[in-house]
N, C-alpha and C positions, 0 to 999 in steps of 0.2 A: 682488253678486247672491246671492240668498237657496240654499244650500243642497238640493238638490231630493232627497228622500230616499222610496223605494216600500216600503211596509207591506204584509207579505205574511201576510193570516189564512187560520183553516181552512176557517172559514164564515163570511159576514156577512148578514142584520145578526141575529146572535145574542144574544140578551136576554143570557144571562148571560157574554159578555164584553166589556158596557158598558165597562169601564173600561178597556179598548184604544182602544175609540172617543173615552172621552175624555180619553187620553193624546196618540191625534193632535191633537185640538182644541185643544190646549193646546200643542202642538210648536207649530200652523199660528198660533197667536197671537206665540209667539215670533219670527216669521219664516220657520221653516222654512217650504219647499213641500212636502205629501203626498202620495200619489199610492195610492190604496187598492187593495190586490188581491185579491180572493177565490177559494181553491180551488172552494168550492161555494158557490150562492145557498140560504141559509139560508131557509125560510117560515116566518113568525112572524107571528102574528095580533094581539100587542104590542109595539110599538116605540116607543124612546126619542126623542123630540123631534130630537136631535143624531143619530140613524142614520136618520132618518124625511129628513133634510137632505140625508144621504152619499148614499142609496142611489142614487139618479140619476149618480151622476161614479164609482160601484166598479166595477172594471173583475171580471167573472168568469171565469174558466177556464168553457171547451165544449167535451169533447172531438171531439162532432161536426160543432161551428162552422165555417164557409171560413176565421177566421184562426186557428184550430188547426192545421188540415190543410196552411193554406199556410206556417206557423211549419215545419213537420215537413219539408217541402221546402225550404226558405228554407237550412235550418242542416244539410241532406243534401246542398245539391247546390252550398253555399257556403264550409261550414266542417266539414265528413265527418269529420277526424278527433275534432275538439271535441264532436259530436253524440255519435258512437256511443262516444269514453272516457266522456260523462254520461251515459250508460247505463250502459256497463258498470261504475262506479263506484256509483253507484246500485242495480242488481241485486245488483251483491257485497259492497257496506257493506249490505243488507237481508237478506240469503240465510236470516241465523238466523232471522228475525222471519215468519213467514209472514203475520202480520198488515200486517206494514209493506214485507214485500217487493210484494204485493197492492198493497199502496195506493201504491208507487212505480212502478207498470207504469201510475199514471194523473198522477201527479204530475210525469214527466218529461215526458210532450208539452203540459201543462199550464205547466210552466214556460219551456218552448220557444214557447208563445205568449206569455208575459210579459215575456220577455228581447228580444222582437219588439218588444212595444210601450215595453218601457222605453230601446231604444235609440233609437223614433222621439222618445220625451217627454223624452231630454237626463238619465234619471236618473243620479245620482251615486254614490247608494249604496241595497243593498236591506240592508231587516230584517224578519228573520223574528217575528213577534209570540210562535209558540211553538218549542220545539225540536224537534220532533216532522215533520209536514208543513208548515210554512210552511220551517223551516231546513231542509228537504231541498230544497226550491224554490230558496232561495235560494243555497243551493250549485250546482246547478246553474245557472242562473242565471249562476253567478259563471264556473264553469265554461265556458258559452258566449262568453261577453261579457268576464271580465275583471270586472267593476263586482266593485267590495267589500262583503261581507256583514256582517251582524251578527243577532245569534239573542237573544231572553229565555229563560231557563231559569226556568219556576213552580214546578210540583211535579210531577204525574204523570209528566212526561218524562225524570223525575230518579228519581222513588222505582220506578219499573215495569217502563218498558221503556228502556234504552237504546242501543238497537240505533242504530250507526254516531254515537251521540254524539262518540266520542274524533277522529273522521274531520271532521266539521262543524265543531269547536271549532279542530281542528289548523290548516283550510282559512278562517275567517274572519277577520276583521281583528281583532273582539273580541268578548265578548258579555258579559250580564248577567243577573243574578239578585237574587231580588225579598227575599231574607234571607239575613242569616249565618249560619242554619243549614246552608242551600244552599251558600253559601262553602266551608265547611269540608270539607262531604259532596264537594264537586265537586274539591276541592284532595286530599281524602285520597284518592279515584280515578284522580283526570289527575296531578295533580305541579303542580310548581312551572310549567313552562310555560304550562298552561293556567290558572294562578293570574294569570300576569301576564297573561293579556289579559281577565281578569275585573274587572267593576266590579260592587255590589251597588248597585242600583236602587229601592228600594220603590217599588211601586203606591201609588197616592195618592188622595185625595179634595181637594174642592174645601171648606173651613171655611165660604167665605161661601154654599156653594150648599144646605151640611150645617148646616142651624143647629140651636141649642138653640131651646126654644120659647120666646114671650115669658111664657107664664105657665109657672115650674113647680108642682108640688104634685101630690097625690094625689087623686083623686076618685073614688068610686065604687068600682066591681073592679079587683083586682092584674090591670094588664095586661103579658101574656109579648107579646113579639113576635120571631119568628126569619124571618130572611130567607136562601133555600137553596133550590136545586134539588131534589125531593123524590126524594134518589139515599141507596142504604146508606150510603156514607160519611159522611154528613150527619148521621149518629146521628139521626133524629127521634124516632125507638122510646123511646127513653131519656129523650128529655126528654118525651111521652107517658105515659111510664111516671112519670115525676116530677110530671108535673100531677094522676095520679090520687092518687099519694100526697099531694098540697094538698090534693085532693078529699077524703079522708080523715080529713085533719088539722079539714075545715071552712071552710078557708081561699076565701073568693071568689076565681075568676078567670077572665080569657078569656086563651085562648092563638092568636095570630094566623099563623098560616103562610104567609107569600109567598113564591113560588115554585113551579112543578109538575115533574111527570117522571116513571119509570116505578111508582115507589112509594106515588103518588098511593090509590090502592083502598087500597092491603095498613094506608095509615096513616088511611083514612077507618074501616076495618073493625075497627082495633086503636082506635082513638078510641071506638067502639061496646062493645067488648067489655070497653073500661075501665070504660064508664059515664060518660064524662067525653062525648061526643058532643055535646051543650048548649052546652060552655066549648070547644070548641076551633074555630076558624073556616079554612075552607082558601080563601085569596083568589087563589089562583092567580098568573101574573108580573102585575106592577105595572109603570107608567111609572114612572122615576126620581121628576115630584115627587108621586105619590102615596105612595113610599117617604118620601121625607122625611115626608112628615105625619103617617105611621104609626109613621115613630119619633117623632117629636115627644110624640105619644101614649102613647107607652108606658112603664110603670114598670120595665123590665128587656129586653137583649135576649139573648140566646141561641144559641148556636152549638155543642152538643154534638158535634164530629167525632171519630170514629175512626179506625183504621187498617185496612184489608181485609187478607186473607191476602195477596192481592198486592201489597202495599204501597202503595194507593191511600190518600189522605189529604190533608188541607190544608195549604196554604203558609203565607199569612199573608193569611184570609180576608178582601178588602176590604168586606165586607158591617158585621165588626166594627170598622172602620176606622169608617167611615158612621154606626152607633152611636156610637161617642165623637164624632165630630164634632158629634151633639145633646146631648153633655153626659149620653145615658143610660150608667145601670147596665150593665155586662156581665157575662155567665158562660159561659166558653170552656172549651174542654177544653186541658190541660195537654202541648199534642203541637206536634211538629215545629217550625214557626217561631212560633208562636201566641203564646207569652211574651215576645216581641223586641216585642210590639204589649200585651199584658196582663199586666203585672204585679204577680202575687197581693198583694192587701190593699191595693195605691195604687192601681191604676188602673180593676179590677176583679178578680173570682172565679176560679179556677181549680180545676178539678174533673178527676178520674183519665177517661179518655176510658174508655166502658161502662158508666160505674157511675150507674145511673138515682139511686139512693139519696143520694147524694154531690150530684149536680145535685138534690136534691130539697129537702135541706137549706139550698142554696146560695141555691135562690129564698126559703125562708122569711124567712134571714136576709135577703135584701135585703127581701125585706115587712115583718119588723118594724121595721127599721131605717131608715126614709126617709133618715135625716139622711147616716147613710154610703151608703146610694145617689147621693145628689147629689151628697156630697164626690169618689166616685171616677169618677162620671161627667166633674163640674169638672176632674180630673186628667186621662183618659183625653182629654179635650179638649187639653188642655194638648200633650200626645204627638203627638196628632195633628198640630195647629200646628206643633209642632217637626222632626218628624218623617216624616208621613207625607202631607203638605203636594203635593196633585198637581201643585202650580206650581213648586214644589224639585223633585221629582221630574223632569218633561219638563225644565226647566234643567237639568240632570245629563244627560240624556239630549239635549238641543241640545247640548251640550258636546262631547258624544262623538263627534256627526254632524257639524259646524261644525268642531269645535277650538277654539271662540271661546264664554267666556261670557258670557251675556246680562245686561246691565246690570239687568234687572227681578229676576234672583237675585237679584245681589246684595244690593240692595235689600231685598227680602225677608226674606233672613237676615239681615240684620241688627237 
């Protein structure tokens, strides 16, 4: 009997963490059974085909719902002392955070209606999609019930805040992280202990969903395209800043932006004030295959990230993933786990994160150059295949859940 495993997010169905969505889709092809949870009903006015499917069967936290209220009674007046230690383990692994102490006065009655429903659907084991509020769910959770946890560690929840991480890690069966950057970061913190119940997992793409186009070549204007939330981290300023210095040089191009977010104005207005406002397009979020087309289309993708004062920054951005998978040109900035996925001169560019000048050069070269565009695109594809492959990926992650590897790995890898 197939494994029944409950995926616990922070919002669904949230455009920009597609590629959880299509992590379960790709477990539930394996065999496993999924069972979707969400802390909050995410409103998105774009959705991806595969969350357009989910949304009907994901089960939400209400905290003013009757199976909230009756969860609250259910585990007070049947299991009292289990109730009130996940609280008080909860308030006091949060106490530092007032951010996340806040957000855990709503996450524990929330998980108290989860742990309700997952004892009625026979779950076996939960996992937190991030470490952050899904793994404080599912510790408690675990806490209630007993059922065994597991967490992903990406990056914000690693490079920011880690309030009650050591406590989460200590309390679950195992978890996972999406680079060996994180590895290393998370071993030289916890110790050898929490080393051994780590596995590094890469996020994944699908090669046959991600194609190269059937024509390549050039035509017309140098097309940029970056795909990115339009948030500080995301460097846009910079590559902005880089377009105008094309603009400059004379160089034709369009620079395509998918993605929105709070920074939307400030880069429509710095777009204007470039002079560059003509060549740069803001498309707002896209369906997945409208992404693909948009890479198909384009002569270079891009991904200028930095680092904030508070150590916010990228893992190992799946958007650049998605680009090699069409066989495009990449230019990523040289940070965090980015180079485990981009490496300078084979697979594509690497530029010092801030430095518009550095990304400005980096597009010329790929404009003058078509031929080594394509070669490191062909490479970068290569990687991905090997590598970063979302059907290896969930098979590693069946493994974990089961204990049993799936004969289509195998396969695969080989």
């Amino acid at each position: 009997m197939p494994t029944r495993v409950a995926y616990i997010v922070s919002r669904f169905p949230k455009i920009s963490e597609t590629f959880i969505l299509t992590e379960i889709c790709e477990l539930e092809k394996l065999g496993l059974e999924v069972e979707l949870f969400s802390i909050v009903r995410q409103r998105e006015t774009t959705l991806h085909p595969q969350a357009s499917e989910k949304l009907p069967h994901v089960r939400f936290g209400r905290l003013s719902s009757r199976q909230c209220l009756a969860a609250q009674w259910f585990w007070l007046t049947r299991e009292p002392g289990r109730y009130l230690r996940a609280w008080w383990r909860a308030i006091w692994g949060n106490r530092q955070s007032p951010a996340f102490l806040l957000r855990a006065l709503m996450i524990v009655p929330v998980a108290a209606q989860f742990a309700r429903q997952m004892q009625e659907s026979n779950v076996e084991r939960v996992h937190g999609a991030w470490a952050t509020h899904p793994a404080l769910a599912a510790y408690v959770i675990h806490a209630l019930t007993g059922i065994p946890y597991s967490f992903t560690i990406h990056s914000h929840e690693l490079y920011i805040d880690r309030t009650m991480l050591d406590e989460k890690i200590r309390c679950a069966q195992f978890f996972t992280t999406i680079s060996d950057y994180n590895r290393r970061m998370i071993e030289s913190l916890y110790g050898r202990d929490a080393a051994q119940k780590m596995r590094v997992v890469h996020c994944g793409v699908r090669p046959d969903v991600f194609r190269p186009p059937k024509q390549s070549g050039r035509s017309g204007q140098f097309r940029i395209l970056c795909v990115a939330s339009l948030e500080l981290h995301k460097g846009h300023t910079y590559l902005l800043e880089a377009c105008a210095g094309l603009h400059r040089r004379g160089i034709g191009f369009r620079c395509v932006l998918v993605g929105d977010g709070p920074d939307r104005a400030m880069l429509e207005h710095l777009a204007s004030k470039l002079g560059i406002s003509s060549n740069v397009e803001f498309l707002g979020r896209q369906p997945s295959p409208r992404v693909v087309e948009l890479l198909q289309q384009a002569d270079v993708v891009t991904l200028q990230s930095v680092m904030l004062p508070n150590g916010m920054s990228e893992g190992i951005p799946v958007s650049l993933m998605e680009a090699f998978s069409c066989a495009r040109a990449v230019i990523a900035s040289d940070l965090r786990g980015i180079p485990e996925l981009v490496e300078h001169e084979r697979t594509g560019l690497l530029v010092p994160p801030g430095d518009s000048r550095a990304l400005e050069a980096a597009l010329v070269r790929i404009h003058d150059d078509p031929e080594l565009a394509a070669r490191m695109g062909r490479a970068g594809r290569d990687k991905v295949v090997r590598d970063f492959d979302l059907r290896l990926s969930a098979a590693n992650l069946y493994e974990l859940f089961s204990g049993e590897e799936p004969v289509f790995a195998r396969s695969l890898a080989a």
